[in-house]
Residue frames as qw, qx, qy, qz and C-alpha x, y, z in Angstrom:
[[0.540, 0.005, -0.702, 0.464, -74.97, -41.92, -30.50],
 [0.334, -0.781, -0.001, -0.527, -76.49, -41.05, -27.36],
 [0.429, -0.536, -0.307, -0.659, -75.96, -40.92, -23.65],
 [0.675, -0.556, -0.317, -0.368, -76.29, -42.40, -20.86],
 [0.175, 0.480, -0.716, 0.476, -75.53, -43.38, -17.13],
 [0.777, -0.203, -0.570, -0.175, -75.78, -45.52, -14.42],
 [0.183, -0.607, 0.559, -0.534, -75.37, -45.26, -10.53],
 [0.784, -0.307, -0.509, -0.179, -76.13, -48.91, -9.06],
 [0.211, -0.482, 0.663, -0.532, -75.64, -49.76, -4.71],
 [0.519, -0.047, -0.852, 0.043, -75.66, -52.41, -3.21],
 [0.366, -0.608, 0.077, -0.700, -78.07, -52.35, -0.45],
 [0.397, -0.614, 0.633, -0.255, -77.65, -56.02, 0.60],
 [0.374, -0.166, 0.903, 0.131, -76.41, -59.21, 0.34],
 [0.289, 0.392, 0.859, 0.157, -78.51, -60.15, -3.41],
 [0.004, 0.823, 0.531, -0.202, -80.18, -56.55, -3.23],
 [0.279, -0.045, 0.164, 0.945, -78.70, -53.62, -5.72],
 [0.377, 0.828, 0.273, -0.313, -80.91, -50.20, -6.13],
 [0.572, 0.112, 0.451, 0.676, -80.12, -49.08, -9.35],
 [0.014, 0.689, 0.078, -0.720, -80.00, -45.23, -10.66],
 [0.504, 0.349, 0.727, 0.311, -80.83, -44.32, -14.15],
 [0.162, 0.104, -0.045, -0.980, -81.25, -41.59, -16.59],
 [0.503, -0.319, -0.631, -0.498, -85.10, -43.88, -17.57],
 [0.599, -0.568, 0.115, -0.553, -85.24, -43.94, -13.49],
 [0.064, -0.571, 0.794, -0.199, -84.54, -45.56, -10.55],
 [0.818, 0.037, -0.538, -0.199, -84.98, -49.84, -10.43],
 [0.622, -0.414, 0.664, -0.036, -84.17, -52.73, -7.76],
 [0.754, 0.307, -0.522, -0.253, -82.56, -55.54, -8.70],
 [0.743, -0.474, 0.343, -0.326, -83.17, -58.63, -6.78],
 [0.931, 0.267, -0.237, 0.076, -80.88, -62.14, -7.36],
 [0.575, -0.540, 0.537, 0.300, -77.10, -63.42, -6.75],
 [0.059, -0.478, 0.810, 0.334, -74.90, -65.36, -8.68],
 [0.378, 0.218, 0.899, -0.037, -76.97, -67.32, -10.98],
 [0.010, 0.639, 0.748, 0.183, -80.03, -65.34, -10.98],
 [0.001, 0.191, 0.234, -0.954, -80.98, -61.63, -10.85],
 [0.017, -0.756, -0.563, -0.332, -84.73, -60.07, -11.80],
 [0.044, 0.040, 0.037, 0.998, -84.63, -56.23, -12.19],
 [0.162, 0.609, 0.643, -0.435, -88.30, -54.93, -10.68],
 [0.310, 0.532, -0.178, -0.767, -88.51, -51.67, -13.08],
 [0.421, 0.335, -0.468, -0.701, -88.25, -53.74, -16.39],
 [0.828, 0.039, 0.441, -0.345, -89.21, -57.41, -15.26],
 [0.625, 0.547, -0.556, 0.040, -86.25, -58.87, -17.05],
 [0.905, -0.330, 0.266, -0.019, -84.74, -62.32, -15.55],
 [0.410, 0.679, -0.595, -0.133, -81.31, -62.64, -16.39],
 [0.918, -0.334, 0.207, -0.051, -79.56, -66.41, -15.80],
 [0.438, 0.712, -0.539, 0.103, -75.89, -66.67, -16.26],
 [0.928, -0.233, -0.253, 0.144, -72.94, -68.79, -15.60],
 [0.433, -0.874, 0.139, 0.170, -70.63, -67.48, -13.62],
 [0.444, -0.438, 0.655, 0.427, -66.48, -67.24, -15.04],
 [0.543, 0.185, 0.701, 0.424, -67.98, -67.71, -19.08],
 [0.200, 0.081, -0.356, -0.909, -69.74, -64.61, -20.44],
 [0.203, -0.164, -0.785, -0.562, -72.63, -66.48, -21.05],
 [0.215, 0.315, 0.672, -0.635, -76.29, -65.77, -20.07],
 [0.039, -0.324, -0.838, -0.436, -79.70, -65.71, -20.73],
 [0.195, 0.036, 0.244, -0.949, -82.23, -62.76, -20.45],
 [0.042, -0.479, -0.875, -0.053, -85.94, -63.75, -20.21],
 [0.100, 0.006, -0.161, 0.982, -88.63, -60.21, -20.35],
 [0.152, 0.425, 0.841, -0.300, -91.87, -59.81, -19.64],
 [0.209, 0.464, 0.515, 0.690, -94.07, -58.26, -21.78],
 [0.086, -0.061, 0.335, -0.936, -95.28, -54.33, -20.20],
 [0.569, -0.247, -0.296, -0.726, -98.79, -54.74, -21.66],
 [0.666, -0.205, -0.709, -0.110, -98.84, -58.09, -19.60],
 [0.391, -0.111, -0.553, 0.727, -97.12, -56.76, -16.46],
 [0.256, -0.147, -0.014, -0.955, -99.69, -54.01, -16.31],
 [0.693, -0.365, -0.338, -0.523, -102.75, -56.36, -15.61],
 [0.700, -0.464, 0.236, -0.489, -103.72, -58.00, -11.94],
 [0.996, -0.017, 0.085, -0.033, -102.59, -61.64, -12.50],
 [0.626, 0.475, -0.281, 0.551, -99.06, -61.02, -13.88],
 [0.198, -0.829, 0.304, -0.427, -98.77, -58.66, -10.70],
 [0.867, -0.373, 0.181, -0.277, -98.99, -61.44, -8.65],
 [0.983, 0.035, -0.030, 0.176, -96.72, -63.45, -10.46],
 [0.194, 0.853, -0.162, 0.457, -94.38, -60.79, -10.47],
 [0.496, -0.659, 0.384, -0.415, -94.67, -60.70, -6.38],
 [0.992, -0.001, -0.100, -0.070, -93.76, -64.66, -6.87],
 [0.833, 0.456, -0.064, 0.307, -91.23, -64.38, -8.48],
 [0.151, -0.821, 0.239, -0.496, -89.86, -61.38, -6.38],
 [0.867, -0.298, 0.180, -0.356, -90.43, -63.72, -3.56],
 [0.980, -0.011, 0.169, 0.106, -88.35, -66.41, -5.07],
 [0.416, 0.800, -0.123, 0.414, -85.77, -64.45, -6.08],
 [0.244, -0.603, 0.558, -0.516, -85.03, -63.34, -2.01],
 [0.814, -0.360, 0.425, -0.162, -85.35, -66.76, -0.84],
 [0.904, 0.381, -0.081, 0.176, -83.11, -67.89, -3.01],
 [0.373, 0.557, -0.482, 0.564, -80.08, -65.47, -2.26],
 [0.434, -0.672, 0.369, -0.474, -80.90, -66.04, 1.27],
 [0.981, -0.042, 0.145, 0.125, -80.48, -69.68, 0.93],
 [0.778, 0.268, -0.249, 0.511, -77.19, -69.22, -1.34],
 [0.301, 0.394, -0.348, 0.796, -75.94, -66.38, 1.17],
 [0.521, -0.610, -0.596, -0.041, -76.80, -67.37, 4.53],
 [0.128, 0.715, -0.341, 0.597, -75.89, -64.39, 7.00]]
């Protein structure tokens, strides 16, 4: 058995930094949708059932020049989303 902990803040509306003993991560999304920058996991859930779906990118891919990009898309689409569902 090992280990571990977690410190996570909210920084804003969709935007949580997250603390770690593997280091520290953003994680970008709302209610729906989150993507976690460190591991480049997409999670999609439904809200009020338990139930969700994790989608991960593979490191070796995330490591080359094209994936970056899609990465930054996806990043991208991620904040214009919670700014649409949480307009301030």
């Amino acid at each position: 058995m090992s280990w571990s902990w977690t410190k996570s803040s909210k920084v804003a509306p969709g935007v949580r930094i997250d603390l770690s003993k593997n280091g520290p991560s953003m994680s970008l999304g709302g209610n729906g949708v989150t993507y976690n920058t460190r591991t480049g996991r997409t999670t999609y859930s439904i809200r009020g059932t338990g139930l969700r779906y994790t989608t991960s990118s593979n490191k070796q891919n995330r490591a080359s020049s094209s994936t970056g990009s899609s990465s930054v898309a996806i990043v991208v689409l991620a904040i214009l989303c919670t700014v649409l569902m949480f307009p301030v």
